[in-house]
Structure formats: structure tokens, C-alpha cells
C-alpha positions as CSV (number, residue, x, y, z in Angstrom):
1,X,74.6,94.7,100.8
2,X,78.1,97.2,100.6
3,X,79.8,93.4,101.1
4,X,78.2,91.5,99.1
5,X,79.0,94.0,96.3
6,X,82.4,94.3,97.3
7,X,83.1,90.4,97.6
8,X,80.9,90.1,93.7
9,X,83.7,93.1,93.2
10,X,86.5,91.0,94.3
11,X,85.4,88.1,92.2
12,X,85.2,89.7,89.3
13,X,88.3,91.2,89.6
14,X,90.2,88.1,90.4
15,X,88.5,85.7,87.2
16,X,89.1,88.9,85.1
17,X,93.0,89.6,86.1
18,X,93.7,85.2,85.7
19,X,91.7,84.9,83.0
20,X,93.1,87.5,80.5
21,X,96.3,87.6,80.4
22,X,96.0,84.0,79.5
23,X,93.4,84.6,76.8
24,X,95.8,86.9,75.4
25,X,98.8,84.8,75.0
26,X,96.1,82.0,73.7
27,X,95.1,84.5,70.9
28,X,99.0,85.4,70.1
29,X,99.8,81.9,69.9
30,X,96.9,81.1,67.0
31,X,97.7,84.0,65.6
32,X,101.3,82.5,65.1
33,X,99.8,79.5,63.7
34,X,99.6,78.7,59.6
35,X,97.1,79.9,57.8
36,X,95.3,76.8,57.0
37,X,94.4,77.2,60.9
38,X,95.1,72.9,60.9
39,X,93.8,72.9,65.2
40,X,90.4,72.9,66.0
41,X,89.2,75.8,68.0
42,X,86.9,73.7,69.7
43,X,89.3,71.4,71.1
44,X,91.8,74.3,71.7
45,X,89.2,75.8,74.1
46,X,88.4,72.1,75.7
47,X,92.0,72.3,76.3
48,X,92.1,75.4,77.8
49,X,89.8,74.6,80.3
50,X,91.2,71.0,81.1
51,X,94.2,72.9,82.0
52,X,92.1,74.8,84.4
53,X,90.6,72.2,85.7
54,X,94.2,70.1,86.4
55,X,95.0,73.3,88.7
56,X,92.6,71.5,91.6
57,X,94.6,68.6,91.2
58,X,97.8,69.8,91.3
59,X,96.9,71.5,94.7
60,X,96.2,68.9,95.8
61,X,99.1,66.8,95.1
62,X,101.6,69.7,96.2
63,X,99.6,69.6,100.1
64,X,100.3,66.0,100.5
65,X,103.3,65.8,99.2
66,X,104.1,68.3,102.0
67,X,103.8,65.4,104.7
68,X,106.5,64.0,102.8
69,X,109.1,66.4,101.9
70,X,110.3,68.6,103.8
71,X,113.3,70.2,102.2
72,X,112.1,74.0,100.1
73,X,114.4,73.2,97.0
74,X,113.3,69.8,96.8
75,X,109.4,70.5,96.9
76,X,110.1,73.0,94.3
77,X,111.7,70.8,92.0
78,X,108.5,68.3,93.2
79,X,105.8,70.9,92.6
80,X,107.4,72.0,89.1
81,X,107.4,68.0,88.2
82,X,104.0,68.1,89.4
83,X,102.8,70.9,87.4
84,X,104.7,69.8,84.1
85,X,103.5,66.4,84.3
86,X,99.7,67.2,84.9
87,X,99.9,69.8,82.0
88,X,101.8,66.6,79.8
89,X,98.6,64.5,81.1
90,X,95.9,67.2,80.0
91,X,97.2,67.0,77.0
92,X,97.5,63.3,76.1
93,X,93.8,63.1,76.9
94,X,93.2,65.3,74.0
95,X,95.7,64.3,71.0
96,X,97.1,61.1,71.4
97,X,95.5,58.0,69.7
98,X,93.0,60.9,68.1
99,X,94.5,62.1,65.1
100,X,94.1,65.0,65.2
101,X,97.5,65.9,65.0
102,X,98.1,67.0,61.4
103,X,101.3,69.2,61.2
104,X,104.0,69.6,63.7
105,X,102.9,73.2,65.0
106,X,99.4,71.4,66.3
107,X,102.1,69.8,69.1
108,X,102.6,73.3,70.7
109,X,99.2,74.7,70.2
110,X,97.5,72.2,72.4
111,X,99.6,72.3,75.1
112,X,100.1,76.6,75.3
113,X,96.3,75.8,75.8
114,X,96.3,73.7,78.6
115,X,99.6,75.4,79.9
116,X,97.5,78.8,79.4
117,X,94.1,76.8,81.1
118,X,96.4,76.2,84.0
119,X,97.8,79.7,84.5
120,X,94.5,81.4,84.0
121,X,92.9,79.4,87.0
122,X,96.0,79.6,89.0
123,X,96.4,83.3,88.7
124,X,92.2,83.6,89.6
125,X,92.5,81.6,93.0
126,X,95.7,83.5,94.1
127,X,94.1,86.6,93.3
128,X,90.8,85.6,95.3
129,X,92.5,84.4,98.3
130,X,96.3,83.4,98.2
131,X,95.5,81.6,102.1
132,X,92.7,79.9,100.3
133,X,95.6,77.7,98.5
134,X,98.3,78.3,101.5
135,X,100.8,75.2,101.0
136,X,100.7,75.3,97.2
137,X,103.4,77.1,94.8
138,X,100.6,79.7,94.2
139,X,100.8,81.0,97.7
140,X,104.7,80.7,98.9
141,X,106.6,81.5,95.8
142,X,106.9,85.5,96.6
143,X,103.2,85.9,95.7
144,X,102.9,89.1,93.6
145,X,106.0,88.6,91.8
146,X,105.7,84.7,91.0
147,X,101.9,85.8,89.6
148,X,103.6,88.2,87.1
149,X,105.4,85.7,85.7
150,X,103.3,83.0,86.0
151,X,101.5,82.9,82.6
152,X,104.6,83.4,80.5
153,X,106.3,80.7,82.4
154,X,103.7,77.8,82.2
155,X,103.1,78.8,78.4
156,X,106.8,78.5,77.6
157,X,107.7,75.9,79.6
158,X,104.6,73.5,78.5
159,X,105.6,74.8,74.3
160,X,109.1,73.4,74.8
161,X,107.3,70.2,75.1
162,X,105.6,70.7,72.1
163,X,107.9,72.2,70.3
164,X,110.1,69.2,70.8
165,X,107.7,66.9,70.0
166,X,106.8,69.0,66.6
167,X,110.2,69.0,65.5
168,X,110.1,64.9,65.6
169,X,106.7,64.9,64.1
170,X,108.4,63.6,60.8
171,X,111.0,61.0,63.1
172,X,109.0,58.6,64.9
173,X,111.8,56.9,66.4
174,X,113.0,60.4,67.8
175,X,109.9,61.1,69.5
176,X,110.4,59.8,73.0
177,X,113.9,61.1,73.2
178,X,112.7,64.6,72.0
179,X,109.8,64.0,74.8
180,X,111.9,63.3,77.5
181,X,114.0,66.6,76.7
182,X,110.9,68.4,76.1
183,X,109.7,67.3,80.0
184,X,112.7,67.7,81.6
185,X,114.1,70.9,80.2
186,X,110.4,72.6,81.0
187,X,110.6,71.1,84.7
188,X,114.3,72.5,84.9
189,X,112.6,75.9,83.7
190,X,109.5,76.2,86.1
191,X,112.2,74.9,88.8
192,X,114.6,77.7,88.1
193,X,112.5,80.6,87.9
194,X,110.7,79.4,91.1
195,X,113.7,79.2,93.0
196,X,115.2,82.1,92.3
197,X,111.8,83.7,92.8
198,X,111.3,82.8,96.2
199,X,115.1,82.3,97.5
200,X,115.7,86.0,96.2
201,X,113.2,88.0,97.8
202,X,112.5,90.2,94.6
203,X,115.7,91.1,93.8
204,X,116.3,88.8,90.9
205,X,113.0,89.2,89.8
206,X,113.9,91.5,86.7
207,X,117.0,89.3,85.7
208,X,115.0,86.0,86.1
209,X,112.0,87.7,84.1
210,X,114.6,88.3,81.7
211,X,115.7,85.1,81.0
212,X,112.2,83.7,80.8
213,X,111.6,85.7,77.8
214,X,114.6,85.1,76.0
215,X,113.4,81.3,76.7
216,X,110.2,82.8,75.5
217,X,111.2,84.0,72.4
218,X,113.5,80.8,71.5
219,X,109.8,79.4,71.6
220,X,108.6,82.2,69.2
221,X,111.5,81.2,67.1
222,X,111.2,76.9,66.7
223,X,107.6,77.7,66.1
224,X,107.9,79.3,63.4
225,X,110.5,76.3,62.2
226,X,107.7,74.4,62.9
227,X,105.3,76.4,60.8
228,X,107.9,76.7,57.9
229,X,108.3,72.5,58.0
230,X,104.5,71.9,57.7
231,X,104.1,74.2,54.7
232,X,107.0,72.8,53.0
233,X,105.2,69.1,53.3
234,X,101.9,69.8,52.3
């Protein structure tokens, strides 16, 4: 009985400590948005969890690709591809072709959610059993100190997507060039931090941090450009 209660304990602890800090940075980030709240909250939250759900799939992509490549700094750049991508793929399934995509800051609400969705179910399975995912980024990228980072960095790297794609919203033909920037600079972000997370040992940690919330902030800044350009249109 003691165990059972402590594993329900454990549990609890672990969906509680992946699952908030998340829901807090999803509740800054609608906060930021305009006042004519122009996302639905309903697909916000199916985004959210979408993102969770992409988190099986991606450990699965990042074991097998392990048969394949064996270099560290490679795999990272690989598992931060695989990550970005997957988030990028969550949500195309919810806005494109559906229209509901009605002012440029709806680009980087939907995909903090999924980015958020992704982090919160990340940060649960490392925190119920980091062997449980052995092989994966959650487990070998300096555990603790990757896991403190790890919601800030898939929320900013996944809203420099959407940010770019939000400050093309009114340039059609700029779209897929502002999209590829968007991709590549967030998979040069996740790759960066990740690397210097695990090849530092903890040391850079602080300086590393750092720089992700200047990144951060940058963020913070385009979206409320992108807030300003929607209320100037409408």
C-alpha cells in the first residue's frame, strides 16, 4: 500500500512539474494576444495536446535514427530537426487550408501551443523515469539542466516559426522564404542550446540560459509587431 502511494505520489508529481510550467507560458502567451482574442481557445488546447502527443513520435524517431548515426553532434542537430519539424507538422494539421488564421499573431499562438504541448509531456516522462526514454534527447542532454530549460526553448524556438510566418501574413510570395528562416533558425536554436548543454557539463548552463531568453524576449518583442500590424488593418 506505502508503494502504491508513493508511485500515485511520483506520478503526480511528475504530470504536475511537465505540465505547469507549460500551462503558464500558454497563459502568458494569450495574455500577450489582442484584445479581440482572434484564436479559438478550443483549438489552442487541441493544439496543446497534439503537441503532447507528437512527443511519442519523436522518441521514436530519435531511437532509430540511433542505428544510423552515430556521431553526438550530428544526432543533435538530427533530433533538433526532428523535434522542430514534428512541432511544424502538428501545426499544419490544425491551420492550414482551415482559415482560421485571421491576423498575423494567430501564426505564433498555435504553434507556442503545440511547442508548449510538446514540452509539457516531455518534461512529465523525464520526470517519471528519464531510463524510461533512455536514447532520446530527454534523457542524455545533461538531464536536470536541459529540463530547466526545456519549456522556454521549445516555446521560443517553435514562435520564431510563427513569428516569421506572421510577419509575411500580408506577403504571400514571402511566405516560404520567411518559413524556411523560421525552421532553420529554430533548429539552429534547439541545436545550440543542446550542445552546449550536454558538451559543457553544466558550466555553460547560466550563459546558455542567458542567451535563450534574450532569444526569448526578441520573441516577446516581433509579437507585439505582430499585434500592432493586425490592429492597424482591421
Amino acid at each position: 500500500m506505502i508503494e502504491f502511494i508513493k508511485n500515485n505520489e511520483l506520478v503526480i508529481f511528475a504530470i504536475l512539474g511537465g505540465t505547469l510550467p507549460a500551462i503558464f507560458w500558454l497563459w502568458f502567451w494569450i495574455s500577450e494576444e489582442d484584445e479581440e482574442k482572434t484564436t479559438l481557445k478550443g483549438l489552442v488546447v487541441l493544439s496543446f495536446i497534439l503537441g503532447g502527443i507528437f512527443v511519442l513520435i519523436a522518441i521514436w524517431m530519435e531511437r532509430y535514427s540511433i542505428n544510423f548515426v552515430k556521431d553526438n553532434t550530428i544526432q543533435i542537430i538530427l533530433w533538433a530537426t526532428i523535434e522542430e519539424l514534428l512541432k511544424f507538422f502538428g501545426v499544419a494539421l490544425i491551420i492550414f487550408r482551415s482559415g482560421i488564421i485571421k491576423k498575423p499573431i494567430d501564426y505564433p499562438m498555435y504553434f507556442i501551443a503545440v511547442a508548449l504541448g510538446f514540452a509539457a509531456v516531455e518534461n512529465t516522462l523525464y520526470l517519471l523515469n528519464p531510463v524510461g526514454v533512455n536514447g532520446t534527447i530527454v534523457a542524455m542532454l545533461t538531464g536536470n539542466l536541459r529540463f530547466l530549460g526545456s519549456t522556454l526553448l521549445h516555446a521560443t524556438a517553435s514562435a520564431i516559426i510563427g513569428n516569421s510566418l506572421g510577419l509575411a501574413y500580408y506577403i504571400k510570395e514571402y511566405r516560404i522564404p520567411y518559413l524556411f528562416f523560421g525552421i532553420i533558425s529554430a533548429i539552429a536554436l534547439h541545436s545550440i542550446f543542446n550542445f552546449f548543454i550536454m558538451k559543457g557539463s553544466g558550466e555553460n548552463f547560466l550563459s546558455v540560459f542567458g542567451v535563450l531568453w534574450v532569444v526569448a524576449i526578441i520573441n516577446i518583442l516581433v509579437f507585439e509587431k505582430l499585434k500592432r500590424m493586425g490592429n492597424n488593418i482591421s
